[in-house]
N, C-alpha and C positions, 0 to 999 in steps of 0.2 A: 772365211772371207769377212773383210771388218764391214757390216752393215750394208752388204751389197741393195738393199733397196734406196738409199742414199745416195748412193753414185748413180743408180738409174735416173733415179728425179734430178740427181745436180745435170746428168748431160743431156736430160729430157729439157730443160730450164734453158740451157742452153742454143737448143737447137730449135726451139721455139720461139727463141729470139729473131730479130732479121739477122741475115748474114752483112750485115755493116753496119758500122756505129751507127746508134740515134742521130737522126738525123734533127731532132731540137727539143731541148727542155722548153716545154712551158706550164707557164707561173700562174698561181690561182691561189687570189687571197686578196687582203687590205693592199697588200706593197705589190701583186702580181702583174700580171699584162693581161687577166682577165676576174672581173670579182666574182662571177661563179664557177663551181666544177664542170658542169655541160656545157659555157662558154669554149672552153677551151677544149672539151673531147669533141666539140664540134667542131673547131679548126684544127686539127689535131692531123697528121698525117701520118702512113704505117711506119711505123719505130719509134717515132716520139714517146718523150716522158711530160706526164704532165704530174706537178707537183702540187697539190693542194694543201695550203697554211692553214692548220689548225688556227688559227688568229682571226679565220671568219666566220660567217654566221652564212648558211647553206643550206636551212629549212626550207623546203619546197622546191628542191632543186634535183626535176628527175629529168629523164632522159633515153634516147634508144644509143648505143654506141654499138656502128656501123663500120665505124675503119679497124682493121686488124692489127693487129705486133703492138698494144699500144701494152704501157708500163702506165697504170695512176696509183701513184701513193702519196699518201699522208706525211708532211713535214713540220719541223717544230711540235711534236706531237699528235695524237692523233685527232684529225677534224670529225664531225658527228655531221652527218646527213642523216634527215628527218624528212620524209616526206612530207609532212602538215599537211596531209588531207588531197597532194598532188600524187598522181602516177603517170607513167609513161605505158601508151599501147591499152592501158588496162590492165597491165601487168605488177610493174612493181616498180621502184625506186630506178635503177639502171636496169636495162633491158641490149642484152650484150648479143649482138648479131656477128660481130667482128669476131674474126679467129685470135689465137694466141694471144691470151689477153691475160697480163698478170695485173692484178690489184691484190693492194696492201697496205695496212697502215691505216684503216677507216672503217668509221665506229656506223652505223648502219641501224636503224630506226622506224619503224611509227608506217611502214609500207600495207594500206590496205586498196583491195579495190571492191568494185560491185558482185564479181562472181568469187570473193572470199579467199583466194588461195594470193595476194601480192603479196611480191616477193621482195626481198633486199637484191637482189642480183638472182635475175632470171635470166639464165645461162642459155642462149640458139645457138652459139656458133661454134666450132671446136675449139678444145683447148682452153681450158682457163685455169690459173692459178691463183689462189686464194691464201694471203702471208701477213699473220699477225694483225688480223682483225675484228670487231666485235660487233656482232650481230645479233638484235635484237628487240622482241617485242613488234616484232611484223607477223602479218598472218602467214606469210613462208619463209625460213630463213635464205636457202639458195634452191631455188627449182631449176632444173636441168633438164633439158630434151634426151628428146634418143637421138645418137650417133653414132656407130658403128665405129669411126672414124677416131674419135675422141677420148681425150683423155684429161681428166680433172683432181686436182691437188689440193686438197685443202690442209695447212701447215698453222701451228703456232696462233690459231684462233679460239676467239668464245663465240658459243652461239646460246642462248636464254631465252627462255619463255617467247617461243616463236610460235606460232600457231594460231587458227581462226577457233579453235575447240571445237573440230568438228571427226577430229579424227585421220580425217583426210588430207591434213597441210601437217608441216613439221621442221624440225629443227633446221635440216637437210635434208633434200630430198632427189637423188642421183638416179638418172637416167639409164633409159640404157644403153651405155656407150661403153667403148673401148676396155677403159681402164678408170679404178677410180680409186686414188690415195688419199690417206684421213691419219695424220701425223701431228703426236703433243698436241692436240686440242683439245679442247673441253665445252663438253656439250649440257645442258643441264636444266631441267624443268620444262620440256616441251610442254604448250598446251594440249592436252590430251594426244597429241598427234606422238612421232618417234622423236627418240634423241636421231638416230641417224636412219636413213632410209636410202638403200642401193640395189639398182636392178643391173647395176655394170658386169660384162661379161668378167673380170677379173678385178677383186677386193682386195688392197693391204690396208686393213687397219691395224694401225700399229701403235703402240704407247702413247694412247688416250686415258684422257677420267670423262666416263660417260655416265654419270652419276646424278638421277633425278630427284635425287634430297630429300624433299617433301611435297615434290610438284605430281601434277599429274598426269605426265606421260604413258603411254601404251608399252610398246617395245622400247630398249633402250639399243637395240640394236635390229635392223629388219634386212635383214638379202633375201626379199620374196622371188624372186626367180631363178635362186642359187647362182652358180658361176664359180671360176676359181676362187678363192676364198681365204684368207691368209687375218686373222684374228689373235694375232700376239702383242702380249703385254700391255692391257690393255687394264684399265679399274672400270670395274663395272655394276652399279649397284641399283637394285627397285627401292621406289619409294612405298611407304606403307597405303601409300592413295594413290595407288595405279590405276590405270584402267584396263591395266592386262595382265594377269598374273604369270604370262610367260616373260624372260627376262631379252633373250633373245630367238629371233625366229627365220629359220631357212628353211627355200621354196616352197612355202608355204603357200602362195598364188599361181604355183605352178612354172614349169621351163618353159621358156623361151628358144628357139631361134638361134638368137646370139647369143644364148649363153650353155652351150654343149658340155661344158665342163659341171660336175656337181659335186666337187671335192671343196670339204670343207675342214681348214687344220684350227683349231683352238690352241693355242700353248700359252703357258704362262701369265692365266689372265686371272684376275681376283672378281670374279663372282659376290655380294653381298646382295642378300636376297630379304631387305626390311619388313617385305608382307610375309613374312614366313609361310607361304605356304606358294604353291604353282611350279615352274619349272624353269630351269637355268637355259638349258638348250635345246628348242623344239626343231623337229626336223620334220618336214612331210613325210609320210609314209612310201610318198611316188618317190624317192632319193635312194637309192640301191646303194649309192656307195660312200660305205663305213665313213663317218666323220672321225676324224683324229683329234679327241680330248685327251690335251697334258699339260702333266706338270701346272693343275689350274686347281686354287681355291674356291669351294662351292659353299657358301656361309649362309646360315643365314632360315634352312629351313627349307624345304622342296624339293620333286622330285632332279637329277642329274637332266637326264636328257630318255626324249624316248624312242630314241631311234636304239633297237637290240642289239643291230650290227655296229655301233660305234667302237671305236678302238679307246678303249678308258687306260691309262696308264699314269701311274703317281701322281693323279690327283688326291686333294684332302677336302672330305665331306665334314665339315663341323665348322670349330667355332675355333679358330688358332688368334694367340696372342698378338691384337695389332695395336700399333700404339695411341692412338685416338681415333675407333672406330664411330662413335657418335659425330667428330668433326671431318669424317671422311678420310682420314690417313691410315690408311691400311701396311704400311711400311711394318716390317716385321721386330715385334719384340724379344730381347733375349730367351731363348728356348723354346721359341715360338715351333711347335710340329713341322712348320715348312721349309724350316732348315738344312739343307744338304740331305733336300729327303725326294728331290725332282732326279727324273732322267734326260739323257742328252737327248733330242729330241731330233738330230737328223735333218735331212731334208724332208720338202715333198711337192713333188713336183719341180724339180730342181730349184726350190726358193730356201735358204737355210732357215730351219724354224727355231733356230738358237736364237734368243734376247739378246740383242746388241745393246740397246739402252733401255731407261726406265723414265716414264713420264715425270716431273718437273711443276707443281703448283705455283700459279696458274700457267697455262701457257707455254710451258718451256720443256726441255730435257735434258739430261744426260747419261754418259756411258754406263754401262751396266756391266762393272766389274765380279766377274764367277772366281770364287778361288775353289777349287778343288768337283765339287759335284754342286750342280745347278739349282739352287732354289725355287722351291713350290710360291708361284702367284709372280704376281708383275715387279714385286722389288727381291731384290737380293740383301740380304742381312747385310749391315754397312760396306754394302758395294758398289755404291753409285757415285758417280763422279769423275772426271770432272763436266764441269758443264757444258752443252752441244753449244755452239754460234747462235742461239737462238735468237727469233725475230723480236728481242725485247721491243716493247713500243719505244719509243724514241723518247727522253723525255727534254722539254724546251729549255731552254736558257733562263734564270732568273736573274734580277736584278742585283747586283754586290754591292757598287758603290759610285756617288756622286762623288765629283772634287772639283775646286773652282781653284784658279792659279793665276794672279795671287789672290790671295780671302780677303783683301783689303786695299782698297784701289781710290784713286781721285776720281770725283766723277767731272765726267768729259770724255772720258778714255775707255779705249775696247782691248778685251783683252780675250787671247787667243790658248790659252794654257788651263781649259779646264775638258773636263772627261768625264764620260759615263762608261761603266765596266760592269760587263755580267758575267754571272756564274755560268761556266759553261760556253758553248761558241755558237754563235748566231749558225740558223739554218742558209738551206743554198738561196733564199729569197730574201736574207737580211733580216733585222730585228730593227726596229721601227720605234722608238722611245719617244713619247712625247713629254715636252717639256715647256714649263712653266716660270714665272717670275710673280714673285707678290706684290711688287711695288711698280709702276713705269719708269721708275727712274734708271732702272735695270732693264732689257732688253733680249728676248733669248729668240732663236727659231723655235718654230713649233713644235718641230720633231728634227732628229736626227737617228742616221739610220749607221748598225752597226753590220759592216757589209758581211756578206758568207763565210763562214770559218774565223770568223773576228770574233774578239770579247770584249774591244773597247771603239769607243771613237770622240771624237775633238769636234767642241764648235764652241761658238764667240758668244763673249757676250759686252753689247754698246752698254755704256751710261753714260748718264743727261748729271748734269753742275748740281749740286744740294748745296742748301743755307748751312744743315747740320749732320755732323755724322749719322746714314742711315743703313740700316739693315734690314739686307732683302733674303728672302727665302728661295733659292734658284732649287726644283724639283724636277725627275722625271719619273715617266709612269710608265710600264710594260706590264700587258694582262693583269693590271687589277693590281699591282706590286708598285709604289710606293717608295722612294727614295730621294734624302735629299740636304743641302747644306747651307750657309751663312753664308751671304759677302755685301761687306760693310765698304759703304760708298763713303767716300769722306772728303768734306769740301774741297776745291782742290786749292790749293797755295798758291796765293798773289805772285803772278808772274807781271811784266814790264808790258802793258798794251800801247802804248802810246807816248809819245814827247811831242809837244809842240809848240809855236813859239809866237808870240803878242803878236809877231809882224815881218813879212818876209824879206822886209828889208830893214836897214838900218846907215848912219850916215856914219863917216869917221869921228870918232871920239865921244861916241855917244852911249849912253846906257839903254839895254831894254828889259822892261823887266815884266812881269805876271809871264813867263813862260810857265809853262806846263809840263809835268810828268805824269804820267794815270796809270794804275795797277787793275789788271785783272778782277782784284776781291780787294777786302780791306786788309791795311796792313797787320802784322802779326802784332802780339803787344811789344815787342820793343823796339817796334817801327819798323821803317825799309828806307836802307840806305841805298839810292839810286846813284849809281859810279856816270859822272857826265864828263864827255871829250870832246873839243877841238878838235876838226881836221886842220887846222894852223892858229895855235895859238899865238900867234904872232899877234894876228888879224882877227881873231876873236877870242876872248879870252872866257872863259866858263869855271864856274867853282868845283871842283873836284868830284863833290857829291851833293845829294840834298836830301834830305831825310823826311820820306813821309811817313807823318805820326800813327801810333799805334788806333785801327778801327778808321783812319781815314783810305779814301781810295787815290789820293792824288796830294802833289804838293809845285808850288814857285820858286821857281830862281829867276836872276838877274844874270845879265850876261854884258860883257861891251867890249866896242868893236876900237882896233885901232884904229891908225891913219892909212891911209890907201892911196894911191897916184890914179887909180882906173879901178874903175865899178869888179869888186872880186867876191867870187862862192866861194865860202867856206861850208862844211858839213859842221853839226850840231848835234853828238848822239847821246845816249842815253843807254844802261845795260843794268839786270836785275836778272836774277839767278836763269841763267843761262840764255837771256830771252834779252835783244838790243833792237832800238831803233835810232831814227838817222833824221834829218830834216837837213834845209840847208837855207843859207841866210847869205843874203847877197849886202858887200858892205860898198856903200858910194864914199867917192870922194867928195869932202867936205862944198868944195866949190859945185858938186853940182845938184840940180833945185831939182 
């Protein structure tokens, strides 16, 4: 069956969900509807999603989270909560009382308290899923209660230097509950304490790099109270500064209770053991029943395991060809001993202990293609591939390109044809650009936001009249990113403001004359020729045009009226590139005073 612990956790994911849609996204961030994380897991109601914008800044922002079925993950990349010196309870950063809770997507930080073990997420209530997060540099990475009940997931994570160095705190550290899965993660340099630590009545660790480098971790793997137990595919290595020369260790604290089962399968895991000397797999002595070690590379120097009754089968004790064992890739080289030299390894306990896939640096995995007989350690000679859905971190949108339309305008005028476009499409909470102008003759909003699933969007930009061609720098800005264009304002062109006239009356047969035409700006250099009309030239007669001089703003004409029998309006207009005015001049008959 194709990777049946997959489909357990997909319909586990599922049903841990509420049985109806979310009932509401909320927003956390610069542009959200609230600007902390615990803002909003405090209003926050069962099935809600709360999304939190990498875009903010969320040092000391801890918290108890008490309502169950919630979803909080990380968007536009992943956000970083830092304690800075706060905890919640006394505990650790979020302190999760609520059931069914997945988080994902957030990078996790700097959690200490007074009694030395805070945690990045200390786990009370059932159920919690943990997807593609990083965790690290707290004095516990995730501490877990006991629950019977319970079941916890941790997927497509880093956890780093987590620990009080005391021994006692660690990377991870699972309770004892139900069930507890630990998939494509990567775990590495715990402070003195374990890479992984599980009291869970039933263990799949499956295609992990548990690998403490140079650091100083204890166990890189601990199921002190044993349990069902399933350790496939998994890379596994001591540092030469351990502080435990065993590599991993079960029931070594003795059973438990809830955990009746004491079957432990090992398959297909690569062992590198850099202190050369201690032991790969210690087993308590109080454990009767035979551990199944296969198909596993033991490198590195020390004893196997020492439990007598274990079932040892096509394993290889040495040193097999890996292709950069000093940078941790254990991936097998051509003619490497572990070649088509493993056996099918069956079930046990009805779980298949065939390698489905192969871990994925950092972070990630894929299928683990077998041609013919199964490969000794966690990879397969060129047979990985293709790659799982993994929970890549998200990565945000960057800036592409400013454009202003047109690049060269009159000033006075707003103009509506320019854009910002990013690389990439804004998250569910929009991208937020703010933007700038060098000159005030130019005019822009502050920001403009580019809405969810967009890569561009449109806004204005006013200018103010200039004496002389100027040029402004219109820029916007996202996370620290920088882009930006010209647009050359340029005086704008004498248009017709005005005509008016000596006098609003005039008598029959008389002349009037200093009338007036006025432009906007001054004339261009070979003047401006103003078109002037008669509403009845009969009655008022007007010269055709008049020409104001090149750098003048205004010019005179003469006008004169005929004879009339009874006091008459005529209109008086004037017209210059595309722009007219009108006045009106009342002409009397000569007889009257």
């Amino acid at each position: 069956m194709r990777h049946l612990q997959h489909r357990i956790w997909a319909l586990l994911s599922i049903l841990w969900l509420p049985l109806f849609a979310p009932a509401a996204t909320i927003t956390v961030g610069p542009l959200g509807q609230y600007a902390m994380p615990c803002a909003g897991i405090t209003a926050a109601q069962p099935g809600d999603v709360i999304e939190i914008d990498a875009a903010g800044s969320y040092t000391g922002d801890v918290c108890s989270i008490n309502t169950s079925n919630l979803t909080i993950r990380g968007v536009n990349g992943r956000p970083h909560i830092d304690a800075g010196g706060n905890n919640a309870q006394g505990k650790g950063i979020w302190v999760v009382s609520g059931g069914d809770t997945l988080i994902e997507n957030i990078e996790f930080s700097g959690a200490a308290v007074p009694s030395h073990n805070g945690a990045a997420i200390r786990q009370q209530g059932p159920n919690l899923t943990v997807r593609n997060c990083y965790i690290h540099d707290n004095e516990e990475g995730i501490l877990t209660g006991a629950d019977p009940n319970s079941a916890i997931l941790i997927e497509y994570s880093e956890f780093a230097r987590n620990g009080y160095g005391d021994g006692f705190t660690h990377n991870m550290y699972i309770g004892n509950v139900k069930q507890f899965t630990l998939q494509f993660s990567y775990s590495h340099q715990a402070k003195v304490g374990h890479l992984v630590k599980s009291r869970a009545a039933t263990n799949y660790i499956l295609y992990n790099r548990l690998t403490d480098e140079t650091g100083s971790a204890s166990f890189e793997l601990d199921i002190p109270n044993g349990g069902l137990s399933y350790v496939v595919g998994n890379i596994i290595q001591q540092s030469p500064t351990t502080q435990n020369s065993n590599m991993a260790a079960y029931l070594e604290e003795g059973a438990t209770a809830g955990n009746p089962s004491h079957a432990l399968y090992m398959v297909n895991n690569t062992f590198v053991n850099s202190l050369g000397r201690g032991m790969f797999v210690f087993i308590a002595a109080a454990d009767t029943t035979p551990a199944l070690l296969e198909n596993n590379f033991f490198s590195g120097g020390g004893a196997v395991t020492n439990q007598a009754s274990a079932v040892l089968t096509t394993n290889f004790v040495g040193t097999p060809s890996f292709v950069n064992a000093a940078g941790y890739d254990y991936h097998l080289m051509a003619g490497s001993a572990g070649i088509d030299a493993g056996t099918a390894p069956g079930t046990g306990s009805g779980f298949s202990l065939m390698p489905a896939d192969e871990y994925v640096h950092p972070t990630c995995g894929e299928i683990r293609r077998t041609s013919g007989i199964v490969d000794i350690g966690a990879f397969e000679y060129n047979g990985g591939g293709p790659i799982l859905g993994c929970a890549i971190n998200p990565v945000p949108p960057t800036l592409g390109s400013l454009s202003v339309n047109p690049s060269s305008l009159a000033g006075g005028t707003t103009t509506t044809g320019n854009t910002i476009t990013l690389i990439g499409t804004a998250g569910s909470q929009g991208a937020s650009i703010a933007l700038a102008s060098s000159d005030p003759h130019a005019t822009v909003p502050a920001a403009v936001t580019v809405p969810a699933g967009e890569s561009s969007a449109g806004f204005s930009i006013a200018t103010s009249p200039v004496s002389a061609p100027t040029v402004v720098k219109i820029s916007g800005t996202y996370r620290g990113q920088t882009v930006s264009t010209d647009l050359t304002i340029r005086p704008a062109p004498p248009a017709l403001a005005s005509v008016t006239l000596a006098n609003t009356t005039i008598a029959s047969g008389a002349t009037l004359h200093a009338n007036l035409v006025t432009l906007t700006a001054p004339a261009p250099t070979a003047g401006a020729t103003i078109l002037l009309q008669s509403g009845n030239p009969n009655v008022v007669s007007v010269p055709a045009s008049v020409i104001v001089p090149a750098g003048a703003n205004s010019a005179t004409f003469s006008l004169t009226a005929g004879r009339v029998w009874q006091p008459t309006s005529v209109s008086v207009g004037a017209s210059y590139a595309e722009k007219a005015s009108q006045v009106f001049l009342t002409v009397q008959p000569a007889h009257v005073r």
